[in-house]
C-alpha positions as CSV (number, residue, x, y, z in Angstrom):
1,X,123.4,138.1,126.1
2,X,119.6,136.9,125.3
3,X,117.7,140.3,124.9
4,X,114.9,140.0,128.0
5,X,111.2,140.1,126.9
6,X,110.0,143.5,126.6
7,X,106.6,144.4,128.5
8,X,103.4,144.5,127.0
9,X,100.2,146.5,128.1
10,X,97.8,146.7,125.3
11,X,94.9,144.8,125.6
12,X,94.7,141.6,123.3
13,X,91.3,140.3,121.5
14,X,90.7,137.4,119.9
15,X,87.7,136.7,117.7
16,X,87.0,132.9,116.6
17,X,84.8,132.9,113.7
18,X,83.7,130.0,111.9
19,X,84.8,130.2,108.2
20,X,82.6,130.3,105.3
21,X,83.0,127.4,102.5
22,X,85.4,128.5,99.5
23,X,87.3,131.4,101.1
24,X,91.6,130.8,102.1
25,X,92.4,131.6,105.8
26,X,94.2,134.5,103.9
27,X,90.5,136.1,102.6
28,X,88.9,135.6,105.7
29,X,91.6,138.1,107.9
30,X,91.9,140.5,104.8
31,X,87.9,140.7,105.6
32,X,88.1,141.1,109.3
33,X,90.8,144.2,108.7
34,X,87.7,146.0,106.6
35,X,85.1,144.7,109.2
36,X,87.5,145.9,112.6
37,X,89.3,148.5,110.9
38,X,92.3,146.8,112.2
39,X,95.5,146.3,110.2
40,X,97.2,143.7,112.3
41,X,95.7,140.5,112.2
42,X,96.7,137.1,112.0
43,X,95.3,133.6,112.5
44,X,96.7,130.7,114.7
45,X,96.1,127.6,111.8
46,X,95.2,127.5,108.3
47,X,91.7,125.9,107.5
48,X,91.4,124.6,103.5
49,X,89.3,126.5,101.2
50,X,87.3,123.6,101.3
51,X,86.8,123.2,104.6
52,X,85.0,125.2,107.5
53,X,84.7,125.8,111.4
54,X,87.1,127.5,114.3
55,X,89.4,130.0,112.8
56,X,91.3,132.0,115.8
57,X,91.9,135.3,114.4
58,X,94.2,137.4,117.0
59,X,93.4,141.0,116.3
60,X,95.9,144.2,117.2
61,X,98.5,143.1,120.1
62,X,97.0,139.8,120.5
63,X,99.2,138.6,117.3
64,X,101.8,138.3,119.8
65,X,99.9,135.7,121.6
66,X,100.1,133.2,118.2
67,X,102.9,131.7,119.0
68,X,101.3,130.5,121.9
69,X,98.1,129.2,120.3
70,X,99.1,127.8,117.1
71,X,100.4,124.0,118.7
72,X,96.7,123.9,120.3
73,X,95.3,120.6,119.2
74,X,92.6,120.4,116.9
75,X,89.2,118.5,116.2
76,X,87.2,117.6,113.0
77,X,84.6,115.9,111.5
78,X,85.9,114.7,108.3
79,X,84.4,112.9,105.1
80,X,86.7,111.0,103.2
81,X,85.1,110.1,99.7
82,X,85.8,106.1,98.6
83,X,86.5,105.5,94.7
84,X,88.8,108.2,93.7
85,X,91.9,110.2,94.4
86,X,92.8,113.0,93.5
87,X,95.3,115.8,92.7
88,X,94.7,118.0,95.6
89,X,93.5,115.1,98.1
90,X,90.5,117.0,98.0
91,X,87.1,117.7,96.6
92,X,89.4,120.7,94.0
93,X,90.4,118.0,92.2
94,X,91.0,116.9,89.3
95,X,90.6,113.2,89.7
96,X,93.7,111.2,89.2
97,X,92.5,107.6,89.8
98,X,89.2,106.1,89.8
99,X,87.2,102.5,90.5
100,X,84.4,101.2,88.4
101,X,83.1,100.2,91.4
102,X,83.8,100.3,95.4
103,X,83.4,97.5,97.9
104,X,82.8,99.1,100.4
105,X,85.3,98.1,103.2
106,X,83.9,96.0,106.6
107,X,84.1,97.7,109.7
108,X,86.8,95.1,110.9
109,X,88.7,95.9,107.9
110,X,87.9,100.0,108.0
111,X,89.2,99.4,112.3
112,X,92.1,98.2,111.9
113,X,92.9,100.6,108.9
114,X,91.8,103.3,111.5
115,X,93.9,101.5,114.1
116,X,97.1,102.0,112.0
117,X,96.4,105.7,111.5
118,X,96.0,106.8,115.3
119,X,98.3,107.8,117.5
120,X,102.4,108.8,116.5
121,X,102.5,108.9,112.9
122,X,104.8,110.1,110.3
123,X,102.8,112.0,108.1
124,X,104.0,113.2,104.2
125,X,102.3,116.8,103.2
126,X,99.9,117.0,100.4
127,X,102.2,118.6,97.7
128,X,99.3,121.5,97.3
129,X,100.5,123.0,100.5
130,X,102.2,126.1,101.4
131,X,105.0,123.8,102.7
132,X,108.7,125.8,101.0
133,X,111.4,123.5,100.5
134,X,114.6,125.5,99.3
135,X,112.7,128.4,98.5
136,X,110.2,127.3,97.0
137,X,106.6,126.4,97.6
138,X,105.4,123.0,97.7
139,X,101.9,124.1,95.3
140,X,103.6,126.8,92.9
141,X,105.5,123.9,92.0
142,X,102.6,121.3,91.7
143,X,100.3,124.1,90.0
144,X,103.0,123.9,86.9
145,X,103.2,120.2,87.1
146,X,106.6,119.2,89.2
147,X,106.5,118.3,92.8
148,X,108.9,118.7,95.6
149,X,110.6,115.7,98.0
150,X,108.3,117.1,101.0
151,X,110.0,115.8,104.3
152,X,107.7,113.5,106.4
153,X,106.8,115.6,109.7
154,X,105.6,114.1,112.9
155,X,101.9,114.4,113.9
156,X,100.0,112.2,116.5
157,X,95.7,110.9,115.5
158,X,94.7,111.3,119.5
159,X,91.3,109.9,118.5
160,X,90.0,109.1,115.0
161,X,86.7,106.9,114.9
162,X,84.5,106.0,112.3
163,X,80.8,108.0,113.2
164,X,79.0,106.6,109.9
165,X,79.0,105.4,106.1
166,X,76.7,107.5,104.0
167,X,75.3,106.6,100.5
168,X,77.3,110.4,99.3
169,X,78.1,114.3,100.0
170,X,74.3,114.8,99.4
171,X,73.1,112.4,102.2
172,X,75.8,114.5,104.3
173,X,74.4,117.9,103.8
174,X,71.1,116.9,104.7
175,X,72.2,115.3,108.2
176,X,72.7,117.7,111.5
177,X,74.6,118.0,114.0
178,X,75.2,119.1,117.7
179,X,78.4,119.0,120.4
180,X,78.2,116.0,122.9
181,X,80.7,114.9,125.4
182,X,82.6,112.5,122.7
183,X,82.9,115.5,120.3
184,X,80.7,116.7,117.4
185,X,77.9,114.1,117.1
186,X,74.8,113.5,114.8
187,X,71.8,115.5,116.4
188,X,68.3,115.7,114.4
189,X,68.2,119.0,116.7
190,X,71.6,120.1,115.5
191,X,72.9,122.4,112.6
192,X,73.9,121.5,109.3
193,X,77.5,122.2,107.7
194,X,78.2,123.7,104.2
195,X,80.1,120.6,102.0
196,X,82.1,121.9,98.5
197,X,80.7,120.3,95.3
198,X,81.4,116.7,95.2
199,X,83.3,114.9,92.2
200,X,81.0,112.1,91.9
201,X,78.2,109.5,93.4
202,X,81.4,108.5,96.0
203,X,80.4,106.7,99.5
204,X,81.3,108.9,102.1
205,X,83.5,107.5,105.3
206,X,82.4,109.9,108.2
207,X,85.2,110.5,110.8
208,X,85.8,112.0,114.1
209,X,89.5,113.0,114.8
210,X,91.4,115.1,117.2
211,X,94.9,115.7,115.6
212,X,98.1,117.5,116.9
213,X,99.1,121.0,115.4
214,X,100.6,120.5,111.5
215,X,98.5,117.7,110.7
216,X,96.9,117.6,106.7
217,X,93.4,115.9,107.2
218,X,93.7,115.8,103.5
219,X,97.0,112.9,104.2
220,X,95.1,111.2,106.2
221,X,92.4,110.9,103.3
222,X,94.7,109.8,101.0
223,X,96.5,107.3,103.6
224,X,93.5,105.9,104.8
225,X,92.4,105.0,101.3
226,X,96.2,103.0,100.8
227,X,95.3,101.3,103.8
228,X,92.0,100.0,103.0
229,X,93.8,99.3,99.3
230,X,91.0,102.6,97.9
231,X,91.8,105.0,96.2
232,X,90.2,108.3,98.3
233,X,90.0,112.4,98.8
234,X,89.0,114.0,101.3
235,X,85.0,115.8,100.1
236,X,84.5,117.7,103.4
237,X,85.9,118.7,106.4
238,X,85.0,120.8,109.5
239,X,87.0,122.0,112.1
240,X,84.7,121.8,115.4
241,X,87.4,122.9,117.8
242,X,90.8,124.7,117.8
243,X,92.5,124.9,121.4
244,X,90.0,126.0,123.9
245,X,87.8,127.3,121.3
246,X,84.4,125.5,119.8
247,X,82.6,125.7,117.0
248,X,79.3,127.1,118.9
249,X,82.2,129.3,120.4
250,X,82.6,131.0,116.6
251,X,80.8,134.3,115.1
252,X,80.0,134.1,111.2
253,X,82.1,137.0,109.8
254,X,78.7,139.1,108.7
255,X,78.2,139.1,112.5
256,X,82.2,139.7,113.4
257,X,81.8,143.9,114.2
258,X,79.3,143.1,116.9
259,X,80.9,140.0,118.4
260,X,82.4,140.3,121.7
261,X,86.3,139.3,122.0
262,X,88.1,136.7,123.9
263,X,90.4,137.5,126.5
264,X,94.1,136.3,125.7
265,X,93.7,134.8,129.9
266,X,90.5,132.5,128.1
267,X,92.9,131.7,124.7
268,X,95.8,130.3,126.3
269,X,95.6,126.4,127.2
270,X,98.4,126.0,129.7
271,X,97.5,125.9,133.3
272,X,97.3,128.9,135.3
273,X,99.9,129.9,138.1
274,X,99.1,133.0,140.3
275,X,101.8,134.1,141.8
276,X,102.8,136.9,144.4
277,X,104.1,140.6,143.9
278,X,107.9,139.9,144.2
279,X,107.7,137.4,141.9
280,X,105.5,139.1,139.7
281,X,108.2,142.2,139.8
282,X,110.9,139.7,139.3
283,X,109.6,138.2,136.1
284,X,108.8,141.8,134.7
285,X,112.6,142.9,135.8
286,X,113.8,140.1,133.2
287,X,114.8,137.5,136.1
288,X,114.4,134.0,136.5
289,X,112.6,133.3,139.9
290,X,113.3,129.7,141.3
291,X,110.7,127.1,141.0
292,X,109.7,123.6,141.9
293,X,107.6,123.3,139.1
294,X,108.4,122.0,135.9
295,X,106.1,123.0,132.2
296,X,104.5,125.7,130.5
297,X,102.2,128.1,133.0
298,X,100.4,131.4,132.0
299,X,101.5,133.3,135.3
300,X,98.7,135.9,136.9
301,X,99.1,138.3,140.1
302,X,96.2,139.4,141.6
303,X,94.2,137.6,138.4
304,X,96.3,139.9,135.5
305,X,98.1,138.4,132.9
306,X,102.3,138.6,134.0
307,X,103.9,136.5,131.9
308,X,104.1,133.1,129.8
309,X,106.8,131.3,130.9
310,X,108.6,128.0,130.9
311,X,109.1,126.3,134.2
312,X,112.7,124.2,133.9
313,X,115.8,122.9,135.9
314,X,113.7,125.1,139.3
315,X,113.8,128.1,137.4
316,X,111.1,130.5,135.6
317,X,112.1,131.5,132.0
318,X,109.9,134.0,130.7
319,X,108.6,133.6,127.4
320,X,106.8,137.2,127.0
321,X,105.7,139.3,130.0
322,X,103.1,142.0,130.2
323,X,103.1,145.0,132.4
């Protein structure tokens, strides 16, 4: 017999910060423990040392809400770097294969390469991921010179446009920018981002991309380059959104001990489905209530969390439940 969900009661914060340039997802919740005083933390998506922006970090209880966060799609600005590849796919480095010079591509040519990329794709992993294939990780192995048969996984581009070509990085750290209705735009008003040292005077391909859950931006660096017939890394990237959360959303970790939390009600991104006191009781009891609806709902009674449950076949399957 499946064992029921047990009841939770604790309350459930969640702090999205934006992460600083050079530190692993890893550094920046080992710093939030010292900051909170909180041992149990955890994050719902790993952001590059390279890159920056949204980083969901589910303090106390509210690890138990990760599994419910980490498929939330994702969008970025990203700056893929014409005339080289490289190692990592990224600005790390080192550089693998270079051009003498770049043509740069015309935008009929960069939109159909674009074209090819969105939507469904079958994407392979950078080998310097933490991808394990029998055991082992995919970058111990690449860090002593093998690499591992990593299995193509399915992610889906739900937008990816081309925003602007710029001369390098250095024209990029100088520009600003702002939220608008598309996404993250240019704004002379805006805010500047924090780019890692580039690897050379390399035209930079500006992108806008909303991505499902699992997908390497780094990939689509190096893919988009074999499309266009470039060799490419990815030089910059910023994560602007992460499920319901924004980048103006984020505190900066100095500021993360005075920052208010997020309710787990505000994290979740499934629709809400307030229900009545038997069913609420029935749910909490471990039973399956009958349904016409079909999908994932965050059930509330009287606006407090009840459960998370999956609506199937006219039934309510309960997923976790709180008291």
């Amino acid at each position: 017999k499946n064992r029921e969900p047990k009841p939770e009661s604790q309350p459930m914060p969640l702090y999205p910060v934006d992460k600083p340039l050079g530190l692993t997802s890893f550094d920046v919740v080992a710093r939030a423990r010292r900051i909170l005083g909180v041992k149990k933390i955890g994050h719902t998506g790993t952001l590059d040392p390279l890159a920056t922006g949204v980083l969901i970090l589910c303090v106390g209880d509210s690890t138990k809400l990760v599994q419910f966060l980490t498929a939330d799609r994702k969008d970025y600005l990203a700056f893929v770097a014409l005339g080289a590849s490289t190692v990592t796919l990224d600005a790390e480095g080192p550089i693998l294969e270079q051009v003498e010079r770049v043509e740069l591509p015309t935008l009929e040519a960069l939109e159909e390469a674009l074209k090819s990329l969105r939507g469904p794709q079958l994407q392979i992993p950078p080998q310097y991921s933490a991808i394990q294939v029998g055991g082992k990780r995919a970058y111990d192995v690449a860090r002593s010179g093998g690499a591992l048969e990593l299995p193509v996984r399915p992610v889906t581009f739900y937008q990816l446009e081309h925003l602007q070509t710029l001369q390098n990085m250095d024209q990029a750290r100088a520009l600003r920018f702002a939220p608008s209705e598309q996404g993250w735009s240019l704004a002379p008003e805006g805010r500047s981002f924090d780019f890692p040292l580039a690897l050379g005077n390399f035209p930079i391909l500006m992108l806008r991309t909303s991505v499902s859950s699992g997908t390497y931006l780094r990939s689509l660096a190096r893919d988009l380059g074999e499309a266009l017939g470039i060799p490419a890394h990815l030089a910059g990237l910023v994560r602007t959104s992460a499920g319901r959360f924004t980048l103006e959303q984020t505190t900066s970790l100095e500021n993360l001990g005075q920052a208010k939390a997020v309710s787990e009600l505000d994290a979740m991104n499934f629709p809400r489905l307030e229900v009545d006191a038997q069913i609420a009781r029935e749910l909490r009891e471990g039973k399956k209530p009958e349904t016409a609806l079909e999908g994932r709902f965050v059930v509330l009674h009287s606006g407090q969390l009840v459960a998370v449950v999956d609506s199937l076949e006219g039934r309510m399957k309960s997923l976790r439940v709180w008291v």
